[in-house]
GULUM-606283 format. One line per 4 residues: number of its first residue (from 1); their letters; for each residue x, y, z of N, C-alpha, C. Coordinates in steps of 0.02 Angstrom, whole numbers. Each point is the difference from the previous one (the first is absolute). Example, Ala and Ser with C-alpha at 12.3 -4.5 7.8 and 13.67 -1.06 7.14 Angstrom:
2
1> AS> 660,-284,390,-45,59,0,45,60,0 | -18,53,-36,42,59,3,-39,55,37;
***
This chain:
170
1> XXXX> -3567,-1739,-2762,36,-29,54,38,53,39 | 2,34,-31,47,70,26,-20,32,38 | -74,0,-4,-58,65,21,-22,-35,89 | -1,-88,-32,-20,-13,70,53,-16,33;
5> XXXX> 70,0,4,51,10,23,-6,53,46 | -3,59,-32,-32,56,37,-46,38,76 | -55,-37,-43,-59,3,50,27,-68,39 | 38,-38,5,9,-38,72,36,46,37;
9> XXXX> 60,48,-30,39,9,37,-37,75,27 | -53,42,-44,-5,37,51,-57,-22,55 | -26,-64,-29,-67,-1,73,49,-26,43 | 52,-48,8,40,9,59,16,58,33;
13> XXXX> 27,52,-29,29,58,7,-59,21,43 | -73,23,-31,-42,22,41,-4,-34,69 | -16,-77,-18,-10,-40,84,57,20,44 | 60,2,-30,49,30,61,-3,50,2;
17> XXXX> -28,49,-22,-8,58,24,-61,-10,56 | -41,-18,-24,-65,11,54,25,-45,57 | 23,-33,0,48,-63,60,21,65,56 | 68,23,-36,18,55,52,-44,70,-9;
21> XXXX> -42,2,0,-36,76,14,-51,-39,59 | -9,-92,3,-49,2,46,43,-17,75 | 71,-37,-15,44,-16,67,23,83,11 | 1,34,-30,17,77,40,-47,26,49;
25> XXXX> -66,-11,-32,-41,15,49,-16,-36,47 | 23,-50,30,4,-57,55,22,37,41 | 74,66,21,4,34,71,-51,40,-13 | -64,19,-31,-6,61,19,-70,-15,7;
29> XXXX> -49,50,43,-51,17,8,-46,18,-46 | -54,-8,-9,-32,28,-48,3,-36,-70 | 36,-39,-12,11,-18,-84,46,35,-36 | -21,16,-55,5,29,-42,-21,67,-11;
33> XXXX> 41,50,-26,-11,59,18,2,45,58 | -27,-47,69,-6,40,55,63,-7,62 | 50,-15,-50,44,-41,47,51,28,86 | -32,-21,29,48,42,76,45,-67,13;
37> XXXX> 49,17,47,22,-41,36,-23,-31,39 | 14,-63,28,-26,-26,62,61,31,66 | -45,14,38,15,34,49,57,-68,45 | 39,20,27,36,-33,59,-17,17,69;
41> XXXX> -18,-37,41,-24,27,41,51,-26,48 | 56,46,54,41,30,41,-41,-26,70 | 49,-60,22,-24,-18,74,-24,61,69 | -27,-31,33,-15,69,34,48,14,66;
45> XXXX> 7,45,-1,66,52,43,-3,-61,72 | 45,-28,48,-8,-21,64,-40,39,40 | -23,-35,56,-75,41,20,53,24,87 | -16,67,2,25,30,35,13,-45,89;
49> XXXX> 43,-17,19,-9,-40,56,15,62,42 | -5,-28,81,37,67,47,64,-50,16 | 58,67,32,42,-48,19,-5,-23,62 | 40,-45,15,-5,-42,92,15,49,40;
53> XXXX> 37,55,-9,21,54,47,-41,64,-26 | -3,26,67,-46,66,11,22,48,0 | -19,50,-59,34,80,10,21,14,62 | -55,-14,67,16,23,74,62,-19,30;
57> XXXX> 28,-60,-18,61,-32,17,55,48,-19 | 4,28,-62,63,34,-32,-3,58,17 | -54,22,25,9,75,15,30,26,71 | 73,38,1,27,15,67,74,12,-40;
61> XXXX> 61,2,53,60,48,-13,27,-62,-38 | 33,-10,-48,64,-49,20,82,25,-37 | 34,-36,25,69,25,-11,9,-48,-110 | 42,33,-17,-11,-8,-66,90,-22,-43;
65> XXXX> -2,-62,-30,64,-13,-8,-21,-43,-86 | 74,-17,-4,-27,-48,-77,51,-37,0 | 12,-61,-54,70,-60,7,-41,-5,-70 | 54,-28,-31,7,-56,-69,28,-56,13;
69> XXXX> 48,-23,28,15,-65,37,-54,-44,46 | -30,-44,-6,-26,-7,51,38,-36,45 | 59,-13,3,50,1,73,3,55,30 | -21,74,-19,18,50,27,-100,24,26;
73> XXXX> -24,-43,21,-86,14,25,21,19,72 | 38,-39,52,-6,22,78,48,49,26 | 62,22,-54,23,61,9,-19,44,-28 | -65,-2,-55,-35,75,-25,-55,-6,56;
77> XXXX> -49,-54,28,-13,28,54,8,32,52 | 66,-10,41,29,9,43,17,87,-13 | 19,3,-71,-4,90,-45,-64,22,32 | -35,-37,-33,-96,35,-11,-2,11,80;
81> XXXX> 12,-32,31,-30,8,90,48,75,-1 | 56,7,-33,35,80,31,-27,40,-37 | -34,3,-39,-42,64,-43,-68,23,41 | -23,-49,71,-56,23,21,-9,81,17;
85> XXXX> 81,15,17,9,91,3,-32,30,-43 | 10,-6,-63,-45,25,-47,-54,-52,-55 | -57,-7,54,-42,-64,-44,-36,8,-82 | -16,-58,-28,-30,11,-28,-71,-8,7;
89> XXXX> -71,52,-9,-48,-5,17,-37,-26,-60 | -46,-71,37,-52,-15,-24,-63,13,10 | -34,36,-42,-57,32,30,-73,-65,-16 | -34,46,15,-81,-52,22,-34,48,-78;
93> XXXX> -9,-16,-28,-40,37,-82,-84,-5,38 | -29,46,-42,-56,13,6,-63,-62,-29 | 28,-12,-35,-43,-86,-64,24,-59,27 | 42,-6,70,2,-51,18,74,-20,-15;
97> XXXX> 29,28,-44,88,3,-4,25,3,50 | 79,-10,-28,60,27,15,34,66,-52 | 21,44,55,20,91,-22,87,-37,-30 | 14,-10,-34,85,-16,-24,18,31,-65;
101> XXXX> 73,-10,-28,14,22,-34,1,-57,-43 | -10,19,-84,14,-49,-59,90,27,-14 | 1,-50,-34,81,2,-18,8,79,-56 | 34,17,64,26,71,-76,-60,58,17;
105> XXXX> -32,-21,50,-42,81,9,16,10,65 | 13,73,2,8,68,29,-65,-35,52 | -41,9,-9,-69,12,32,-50,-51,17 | 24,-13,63,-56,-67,20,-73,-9,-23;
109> XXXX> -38,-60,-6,-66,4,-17,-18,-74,26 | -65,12,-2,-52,-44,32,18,-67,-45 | 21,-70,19,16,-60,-26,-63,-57,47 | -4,-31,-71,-16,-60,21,-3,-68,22;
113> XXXX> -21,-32,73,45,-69,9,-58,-51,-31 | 55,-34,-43,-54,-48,-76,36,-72,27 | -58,-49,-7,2,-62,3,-7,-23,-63 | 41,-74,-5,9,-40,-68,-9,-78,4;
117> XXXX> -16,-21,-55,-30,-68,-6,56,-37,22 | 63,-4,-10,59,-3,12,14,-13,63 | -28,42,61,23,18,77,35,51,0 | 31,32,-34,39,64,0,-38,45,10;
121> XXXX> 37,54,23,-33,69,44,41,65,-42 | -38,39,-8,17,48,-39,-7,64,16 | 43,58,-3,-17,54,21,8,41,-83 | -59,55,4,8,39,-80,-37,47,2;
125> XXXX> -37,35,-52,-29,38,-19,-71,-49,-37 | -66,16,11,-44,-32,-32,15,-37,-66 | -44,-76,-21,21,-27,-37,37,-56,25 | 0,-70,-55,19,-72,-6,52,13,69;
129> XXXX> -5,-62,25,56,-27,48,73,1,-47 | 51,42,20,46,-36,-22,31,46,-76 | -47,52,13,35,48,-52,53,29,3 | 35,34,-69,53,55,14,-2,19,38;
133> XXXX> -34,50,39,21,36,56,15,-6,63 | -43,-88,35,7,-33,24,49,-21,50 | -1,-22,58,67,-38,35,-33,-27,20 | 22,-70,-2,-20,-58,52,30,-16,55;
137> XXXX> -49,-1,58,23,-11,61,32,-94,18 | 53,11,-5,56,-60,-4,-9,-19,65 | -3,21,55,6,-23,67,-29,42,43 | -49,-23,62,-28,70,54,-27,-37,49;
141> XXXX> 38,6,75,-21,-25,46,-8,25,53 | -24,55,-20,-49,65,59,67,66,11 | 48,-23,9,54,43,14,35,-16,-62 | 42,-27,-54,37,30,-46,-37,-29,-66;
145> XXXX> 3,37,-49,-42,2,-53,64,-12,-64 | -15,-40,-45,64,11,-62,-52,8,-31 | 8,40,-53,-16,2,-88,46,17,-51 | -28,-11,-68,40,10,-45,-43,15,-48;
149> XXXX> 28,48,-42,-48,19,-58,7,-36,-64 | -72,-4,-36,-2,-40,-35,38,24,-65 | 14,51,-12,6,29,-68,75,-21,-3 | 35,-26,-50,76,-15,14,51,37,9;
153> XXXX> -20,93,-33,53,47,-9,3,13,100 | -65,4,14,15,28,57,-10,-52,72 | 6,-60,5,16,-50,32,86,0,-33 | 10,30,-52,96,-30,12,17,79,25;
157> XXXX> -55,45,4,71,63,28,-31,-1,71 | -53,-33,23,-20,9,73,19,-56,26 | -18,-43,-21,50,-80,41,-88,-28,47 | 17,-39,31,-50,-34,64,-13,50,49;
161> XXXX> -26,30,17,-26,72,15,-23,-26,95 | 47,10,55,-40,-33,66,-11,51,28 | -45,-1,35,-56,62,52,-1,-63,69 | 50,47,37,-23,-29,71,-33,46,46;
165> XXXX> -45,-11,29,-34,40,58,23,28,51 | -4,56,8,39,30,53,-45,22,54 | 55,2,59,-66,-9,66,-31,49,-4 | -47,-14,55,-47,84,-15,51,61,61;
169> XX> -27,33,-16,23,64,21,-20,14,87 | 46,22,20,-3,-11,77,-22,62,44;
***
């Protein structure tokens, strides 16, 4: 009585063993022995839109100001129109850009104007709508332009960033 006491308890023992050696291999590929992960498969990146506005539009002088208030937007314009003395230049890039500066560089470079599923308009460096490096064009109605950069350190030390157009040169 003792012996088959036993042998019940280890053929249980075995069946639960073989129980979980076969639900382990349920995530995996291959069975037994060959086991990989199942892969996750990562939606695919938004599909590059253009934006509604045209590099050709942004390119020319404009006077250059910034606000954090937005009560203070038509007296930093009214700023930006007195900086046309010394403008800031937007150039025409060679790939169809805009020549600007990213936040924190010395040295202008060729940016891109990116459209989003969203409606938002984006100015950056190649890559997703709406990246770090990014500013989104907040407002532009041929003559004054707002943006703000997307990244948070440097949207709080640059503020709403306005570019008004300055006349042309006489």
């Amino acid at each position: 009585m003792v012996s088959s006491c036993y042998a019940r308890a280890f053929s249980r023992l075995g069946l639960a063993s073989v129980l979980a050696l076969s639900l382990g291999a349920c995530g995996t590929v291959g069975g037994f022995g060959g086991a990989q992960p199942v892969a996750v498969q990562e939606p695919p990146p938004e599909p590059e839109l253009p934006a509604t506005i045209r590099a050709d539009e942004l390119v020319g002088r404009w006077g250059l100001a910034s606000y954090m208030n937005p009560n203070d937007r038509v007296r930093t314009e009214n700023a930006a129109r007195g900086q046309c003395k010394n403008p800031y230049v937007i150039g025409a890039g060679t790939s169809g850009g805009v020549i600007m500066h990213l936040a924190d560089q010395a040295t202008p470079q060729e940016l891109r104007l990116k459209g989003s599923t969203s409606g938002k308009n984006y100015i950056g460096p190649p890559g997703p709508a709406g990246g770090d490096q990014d500013r989104e064009i907040v407002s532009f109605d041929g003559k004054v332009l707002v943006t703000r950069f997307i990244d948070k350190d440097a949207a709080t030390r640059y503020g709403n960033m306005v570019y008004v157009r300055c006349a042309p040169r006489a």
